[in-house]
Each structure stands twice: as C-alpha cells, then as structure tokens.
N, C-alpha and C positions, 0 to 999 in steps of 0.2 A: 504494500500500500504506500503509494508514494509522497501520497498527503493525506490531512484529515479536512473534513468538511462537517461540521456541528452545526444542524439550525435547531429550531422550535425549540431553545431553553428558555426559561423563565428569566426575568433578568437578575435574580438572586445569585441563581448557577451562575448566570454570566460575570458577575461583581464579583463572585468567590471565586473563581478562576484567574482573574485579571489579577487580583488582590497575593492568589496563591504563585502564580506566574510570575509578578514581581516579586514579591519576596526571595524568591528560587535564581532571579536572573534571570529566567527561557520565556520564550516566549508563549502565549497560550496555546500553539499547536505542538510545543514540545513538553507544557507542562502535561499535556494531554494526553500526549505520548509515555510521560514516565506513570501516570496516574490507572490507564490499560496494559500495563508492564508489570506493574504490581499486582492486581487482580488477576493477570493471567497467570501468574507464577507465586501465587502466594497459598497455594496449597500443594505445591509438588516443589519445582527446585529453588534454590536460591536467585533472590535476583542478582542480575547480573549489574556491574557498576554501573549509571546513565553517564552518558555522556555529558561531558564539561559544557555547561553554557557557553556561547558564541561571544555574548555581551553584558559580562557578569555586574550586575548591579554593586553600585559600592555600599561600603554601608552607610549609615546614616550616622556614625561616630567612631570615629577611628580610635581604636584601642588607645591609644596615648595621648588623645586629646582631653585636656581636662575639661573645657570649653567648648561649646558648638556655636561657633559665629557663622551670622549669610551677612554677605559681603556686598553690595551694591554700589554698583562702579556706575559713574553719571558718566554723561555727554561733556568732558572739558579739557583743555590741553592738560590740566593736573591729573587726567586717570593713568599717566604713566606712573607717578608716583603711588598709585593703589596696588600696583605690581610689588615695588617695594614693602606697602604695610601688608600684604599676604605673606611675604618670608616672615616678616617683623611680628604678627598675631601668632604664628606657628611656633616660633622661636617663646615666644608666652607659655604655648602649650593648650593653642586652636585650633583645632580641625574647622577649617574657612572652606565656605560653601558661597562658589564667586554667582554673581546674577549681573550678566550687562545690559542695560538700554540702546537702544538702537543708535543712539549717536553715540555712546561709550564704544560702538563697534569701528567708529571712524577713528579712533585714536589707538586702541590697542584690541587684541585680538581675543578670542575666544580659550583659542588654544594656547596663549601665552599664561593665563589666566588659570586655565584648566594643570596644564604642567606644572604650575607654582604652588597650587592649593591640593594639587593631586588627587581630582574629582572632579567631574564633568561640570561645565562653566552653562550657565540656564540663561536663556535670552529671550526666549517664545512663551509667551501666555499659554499658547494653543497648542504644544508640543504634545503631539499623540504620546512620545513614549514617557513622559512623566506627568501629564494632565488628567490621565482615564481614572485616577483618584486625588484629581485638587491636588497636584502637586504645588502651586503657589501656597496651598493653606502648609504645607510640611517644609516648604523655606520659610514659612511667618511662622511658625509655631515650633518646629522640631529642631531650636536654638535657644541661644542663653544671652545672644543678643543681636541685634540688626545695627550696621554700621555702614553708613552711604558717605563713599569719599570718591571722588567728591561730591557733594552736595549742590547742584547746579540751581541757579536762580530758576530755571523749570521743574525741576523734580521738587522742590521745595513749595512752590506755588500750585503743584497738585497735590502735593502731602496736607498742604494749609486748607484746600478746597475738598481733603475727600475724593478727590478726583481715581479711576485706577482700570483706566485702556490700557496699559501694558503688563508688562510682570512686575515690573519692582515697583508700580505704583500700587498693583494689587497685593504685594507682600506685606508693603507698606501701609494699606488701610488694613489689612487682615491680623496684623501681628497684635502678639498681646506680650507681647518682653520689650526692656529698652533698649529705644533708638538711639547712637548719638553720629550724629550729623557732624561732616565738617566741609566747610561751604566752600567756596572757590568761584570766585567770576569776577569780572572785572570793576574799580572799582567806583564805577558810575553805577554799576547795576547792584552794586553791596549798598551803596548811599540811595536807591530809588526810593520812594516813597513806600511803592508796591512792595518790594522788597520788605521794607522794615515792617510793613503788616503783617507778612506772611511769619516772618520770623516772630516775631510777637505771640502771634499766634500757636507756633510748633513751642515755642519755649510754656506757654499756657496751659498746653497738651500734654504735656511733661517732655518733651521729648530735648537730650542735652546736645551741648555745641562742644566743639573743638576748634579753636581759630573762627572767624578768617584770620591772618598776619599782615601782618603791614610788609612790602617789599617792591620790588619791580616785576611787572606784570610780560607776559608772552609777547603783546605789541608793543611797539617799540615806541619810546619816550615815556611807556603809561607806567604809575606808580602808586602805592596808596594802600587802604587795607581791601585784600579780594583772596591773597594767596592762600591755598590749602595749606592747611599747618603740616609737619615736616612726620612721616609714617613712625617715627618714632615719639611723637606725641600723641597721632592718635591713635598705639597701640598703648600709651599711659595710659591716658581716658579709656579705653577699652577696660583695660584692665581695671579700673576703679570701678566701672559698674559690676565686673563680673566677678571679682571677687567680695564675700561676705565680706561684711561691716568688721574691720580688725578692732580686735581688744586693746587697748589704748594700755599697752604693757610697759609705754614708758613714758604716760603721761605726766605731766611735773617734772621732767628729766631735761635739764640743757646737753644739749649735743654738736657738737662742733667737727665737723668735716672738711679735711680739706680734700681736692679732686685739680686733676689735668698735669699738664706742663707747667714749666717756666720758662718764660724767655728771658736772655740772658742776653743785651745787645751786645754789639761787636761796631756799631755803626750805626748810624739811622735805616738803613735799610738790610741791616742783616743781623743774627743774633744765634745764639746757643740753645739748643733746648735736643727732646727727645720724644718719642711717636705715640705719647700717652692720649688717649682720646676724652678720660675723664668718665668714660660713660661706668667703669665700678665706683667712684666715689660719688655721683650724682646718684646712681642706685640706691646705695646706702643712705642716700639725703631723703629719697622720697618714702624708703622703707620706715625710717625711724620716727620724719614726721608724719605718715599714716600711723603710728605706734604711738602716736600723742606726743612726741618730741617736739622741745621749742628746739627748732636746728638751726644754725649758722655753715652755711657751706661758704667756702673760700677757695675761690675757684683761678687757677691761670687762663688762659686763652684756648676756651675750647670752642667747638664751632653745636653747643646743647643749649636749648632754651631750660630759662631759671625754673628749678623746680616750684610749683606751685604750692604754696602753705609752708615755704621754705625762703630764710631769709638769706641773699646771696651777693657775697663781696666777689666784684671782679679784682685780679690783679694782672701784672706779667710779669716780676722778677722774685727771685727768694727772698730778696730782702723786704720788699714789700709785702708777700706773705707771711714774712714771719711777724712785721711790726702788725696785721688785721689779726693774726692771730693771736698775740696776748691783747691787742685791745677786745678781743672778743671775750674773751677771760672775767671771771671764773666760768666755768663749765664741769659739768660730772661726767663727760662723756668727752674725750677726743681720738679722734679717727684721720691719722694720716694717711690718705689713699694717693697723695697730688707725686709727682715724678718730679722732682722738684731738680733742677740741674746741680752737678756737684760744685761746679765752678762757671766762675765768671771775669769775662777780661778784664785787668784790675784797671785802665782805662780808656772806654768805649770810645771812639773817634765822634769829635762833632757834626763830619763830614765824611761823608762816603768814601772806602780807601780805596784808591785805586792802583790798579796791578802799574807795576814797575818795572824798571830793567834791572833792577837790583834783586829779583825774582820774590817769592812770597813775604809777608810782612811777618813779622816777630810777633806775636801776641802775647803777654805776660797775662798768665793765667791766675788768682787768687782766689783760694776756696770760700763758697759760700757757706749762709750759715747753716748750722744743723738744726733744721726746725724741730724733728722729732725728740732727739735728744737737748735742745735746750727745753722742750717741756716737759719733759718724761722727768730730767734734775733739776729741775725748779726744786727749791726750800721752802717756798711757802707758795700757796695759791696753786700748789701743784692738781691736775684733773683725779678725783681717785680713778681711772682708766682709762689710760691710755694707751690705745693700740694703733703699731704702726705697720707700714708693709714692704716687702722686701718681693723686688718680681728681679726673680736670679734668671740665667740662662745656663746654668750648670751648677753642679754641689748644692742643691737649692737647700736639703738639711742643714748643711755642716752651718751655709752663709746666714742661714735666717737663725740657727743660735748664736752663731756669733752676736746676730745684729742685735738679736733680743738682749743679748749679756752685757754689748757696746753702747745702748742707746739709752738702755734703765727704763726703758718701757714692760708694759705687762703682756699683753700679746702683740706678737708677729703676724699677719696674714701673708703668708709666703705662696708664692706661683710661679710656675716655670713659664716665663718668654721668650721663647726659643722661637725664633720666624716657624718653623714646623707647627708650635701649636695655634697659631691661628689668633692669641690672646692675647696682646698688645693691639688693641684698634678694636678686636672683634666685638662678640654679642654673649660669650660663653666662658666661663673661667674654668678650673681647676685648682682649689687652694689644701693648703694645710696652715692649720691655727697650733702655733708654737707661744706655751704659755707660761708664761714664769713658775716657776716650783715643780713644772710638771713634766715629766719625764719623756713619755711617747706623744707627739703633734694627734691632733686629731686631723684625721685625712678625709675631706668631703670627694663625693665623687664630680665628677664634671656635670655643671647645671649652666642655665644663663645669669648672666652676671646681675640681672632681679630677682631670683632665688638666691643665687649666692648671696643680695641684698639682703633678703628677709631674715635666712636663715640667721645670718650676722648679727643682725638685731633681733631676734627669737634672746639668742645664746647670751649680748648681753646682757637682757632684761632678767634672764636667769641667774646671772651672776649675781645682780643688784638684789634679785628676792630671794637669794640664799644669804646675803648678808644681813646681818642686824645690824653691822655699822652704817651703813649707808645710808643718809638722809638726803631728801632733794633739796637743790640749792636755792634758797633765798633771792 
C-alpha cells in the first residue's frame, strides 16, 4: 500500500491524530502508519523499530534551558543586533524561540535566526505545519517571557491598538507573561506625538522598556534618542523579569567594586593598559545590588552601560582609582575585579612623540600603586573583606597564594587567561576562591561570568551570616 487515504472521521479522531502526529514528529499518514503497525503485531511478534521521522519536531524546552523566551524581531536596521541578544539570552540559560515580521525579513534572515536559537524561526500566522493547533497561542503562552527587539514605532502602535494581522502581533495580544520591549526608530519618530501615546499606553498595560539610547542613528547626520539598547542590556532586563524576586541577602551591606582596565598615558594619544573588558566586575555590581547592596563600582574605560540601582565612578589611570576608592570608604565589602596596569610612564609627553632617526624612545617606567594591597593593610578603616583577583596565565595555584599571602587580602578569585580559554573579553569564567586560613581553593566549575556573579555574592553573604562579629556599616 503505497499511501493511506482516511475520510468520514469525526473531527475529534481528526484533532487526536494531528495532536498525536505532532507530538511524535511524523506526519499524520505516518502516525497512521505506526498506529496499524501496532494493532497488526500486537498479539503475535514484536514490533519492529518505526522509522525515524523525516522532520522531527523540536521540543518545546530544551533540557538546559532554564528559561523559555519567544523572541520577536521587528522590521528595523537594529534587528541585526537581535542576532547578537539570541547568543546573549542563551548564554543566560534561554532556550529562545525567534518569530520575524515580514519587514524583520528585509534585514536579517530566517535561517540566520533559526541557526543561532537552534529551533525553527516562525514568521507565518497561517503556517499549516504549526497553526493546525494555534500555534501563535504556544509562542504567547509556552514561555517565561516575550521580548521584541526591536520594538518598531509599528509593532508598538499595534500592540497599543490590540491590533494582530500577523504573528507577532497575534503573540503579542495572546500572551499572558511579560513583555519587555526595546524600541529602536529614529529619533523624530521616538519624539512623535503618536508615539509617546502609544508608549504611554504599553507602559499602563504593564508591559517594561529597555532603552531607546541616545547615539547616532543608520542615516547619516541623524542623532538623538531612537537607538536599540546594546543585547547585553536587554538580556539584563531579561533576566530581571525572569528571574524570582532575590532575597535581599545583603541588604544594609556597602559594597565597593572595582571592574575594567587602566589606562596609563604615554602621550595624548597613546597609553598602557590591558584586554580586561570589565564585564566580571560589573556582574558582581548588579548581583550584589539585586542582593540589596548599597554598591559603589569604580570603573576604568570600559565600553558597558552603568549598572542600574548601582552607583558608578568612571576613571582611567591607577592612581585615580585608587584616590575614588578610599574616598569611597568605609565599606564592609570590597571587590577588586579592575586589571589595573602594573606601571606607568613616570612622564607622559605633552605632545604626541614622534618616531625619530634616533630609533625608538626610552620610556622610564615607575610602578603604580597597589590598590588591593594598600587596602587589604590599611590600620584602621580597613573593609572587614576584602577580596581580590589574580587572572594568571600559568601556575595559576602557586601565583594566587602567593598573591593572597603578598597583598593581606582575605580571598583571591583566581582564573586562568590563557588566549585558549576564551576569558579575558568573553561571556564565561572559570575560577577558584583561595581563602585565607584555608587550605584547599574551592574550585567552581565553568559558568557565565553572571552566575559566577551571583554565586560570589551567595558565598559572601554566607560569610557575613556565619559571623557574629559582623555589623552593617553606619
């Protein structure tokens, strides 16, 4: 029999086969197939294996995804950047479920979308093979949150109206989890009138924002607030909806961080530093103060917007870091995470130095200060913990005891940066916590450098409530 041909079922049969088909992956002439397969062989031999579906359905949550986000890419030159917050939600621990708009399909692809989320990318309302059970209502509902980036002055003005002729406007009125929105258009159409109602209105609805940012716009001379904020803020905001309300474990606690490079000039146009990107010690900025931390982060020249509910000094050389950081003082918590340069030219040229025939210039180098260990020996006003970090690229044991023994600090957070691993600049660490008195480091396994976050402030808040000494600071 080369095919099957089923009429006069009732549409019950028909719904429970479509229903059992998808679940299975086959289609309904082959669930049919394995369903007369079974009845013919089910009182004499075994049955035999069915064959592997053609077009296996994926699942609806991928074993490792903590989170089920649908992802809703707009019509705007920003949905190239939606490519990037699908690595960025993943890296969170999202199983991202992408849906484009028919102009999101003029900018980036289906399949660029589909490969990155590693899940079929949805674009049609009317799609026979995921429609024959409402599949728009299983992108609005069979998630933990709905995130449209960009947010187009169109997709926004039908979200505000109800409106929902396509898919992601019908996700969009269907869903019952939160939205957050982050807009993108240029910035006559962010300042329109219409505009500010519409927004008005989604913000009324409950639904949250991320950006727009202030910057320069795709056409040329244009500038102002329109830009989509940067995938690594809207996978912050992501992650504040999606994760439970945190226990404010170090509520009343000052905390002081510092995070990035130093630059160390050499000239007006050139200077010292090294490849620190800043994004572990901004992590710890946002873990701590979700944890109820009043935080000071002091930051060198990184290219990360200021964590939000977090108070943030810029600087650029060590010596400027070190003078924000005892003005920041007292504190019960400090956290050196910044790559701070070990030296600096003992004096920078007022004017750019140019190459000679006398071949390169002499630069007299003089060590900078040690910000760790001038705080860690402070005699009075000293943090009671202060933890600092040592990222070796060999001996990374021997150098982070050393360092803990050299600097009089209480924890090390030691990491191997070795170009191999990926963790100078990346998105994921690997550490061990070497602790004063304690004999074996505790070895975390490799997480992203936001878990590494949390877990950090988990551990010290654990410190502080096994102490009886510990009071919060005044």
């Amino acid at each position: 029999m080369a095919s099957l041909t089923v009429r006069k079922l009732d549409d019950a049969i028909k719904t429970a086969l479509k229903l059992r088909a998808a679940q299975s992956g086959r289609s309904v002439e082959d669930e049919l197939r394995v369903i007369l397969r079974q009845a013919a062989f089910e009182d004499s031999a075994p049955l035999p294996p069915a064959a592997a579906p053609e077009t296996p359905s994926p699942p609806l949550q991928a074993p490792e995804g903590r989170y089920r986000v649908t992802l809703i890419i707009g019509g705007g030159i920003a949905a190239y950047k939606a490519l990037d917050l699908i690595r960025r939600l993943k890296e969170c621990g999202c199983e991202v479920r992408c849906v484009l708009t028919r102009a999101a399909e003029r900018f980036v692809t289906a399949l660029s979308a589909s490969a990155l989320a590693g899940s079929p990318c949805h674009t049609d309302l009317f799609d026979p093979t995921s429609e024959f059970d409402a599949g728009h209502i299983r992108l609005a509902r069979h998630c933990d949150l709905v995130v449209v980036a960009p947010a187009t002055a169109d997709l926004m003005a039908k979200m505000a109206q109800g409106l929902a002729d396509d898919l992601a406007s019908a996700i969009l009125l269907a869903t019952d989890k939160p939205v957050l929105l982050a807009p993108a258009m240029n910035p006559a159409m962010w300042n329109n009138a219409a505009t500010k109602r519409n927004v008005a209105q989604l913000a009324r609805d409950g639904r949250t924002f991320v950006g727009p940012n202030r910057g320069e716009m795709a056409e040329a001379n244009e500038a102002g607030i329109g830009r989509m904020a940067e995938p690594l803020e809207i996978a912050a905001g992501a992650l504040t909806l999606l994760q439970p309300a945190q226990t404010q474990i170090l509520k009343g606690r000052r905390v002081l961080i510092t995070a990035g490079p130093t630059h160390e000039p050499i000239d007006p146009v050139r200077y010292i530093a090294n490849r620190s990107s800043g994004k572990q010690g901004y992590a710890i900025a946002v873990a701590a103060a979700a944890a109820g931390a009043d935080v000071v982060l002091i930051s060198g020249p990184v290219n990360l917007p200021d964590p939000k509910g977090v108070k943030t000094i810029r600087v650029e050389s060590a010596q400027e870091m070190l003078a924000a950081v005892e003005a920041a003082l007292p504190t019960e918590v400090a956290i050196f995470a910044a790559a701070v340069a070990d030296w600096r030219v003992a004096q920078a040229g007022a004017q750019k130095i140019k190459k000679g025939k006398d071949g390169a210039p002499a630069l007299e180098l003089v060590e900078n200060p040690d910000i760790l260990a001038t705080i860690a020996k402070r005699a009075t006003g000293r943090p009671p913990l202060v933890i600092g970090f040592a990222a070796e690229t060999e001996h990374v044991a021997e150098n982070a005891r050393a360092k803990l023994a050299r600097k009089g600090c209480d924890w090390i957070v030691a990491n191997d940066v070795s170009p191999a691993t990926g963790i100078m600049g990346g998105d994921s660490n690997a550490v061990q916590i070497f602790i004063k008195d304690q004999e074996a480091p505790e070895a975390w396994p490799a997480m992203s450098k936001t878990d590494v976050a949390a877990r950090l402030v988990a551990r010290i808040a654990d410190t502080f409530s096994s102490s009886t000494e510990s009071t919060p600071a005044s």
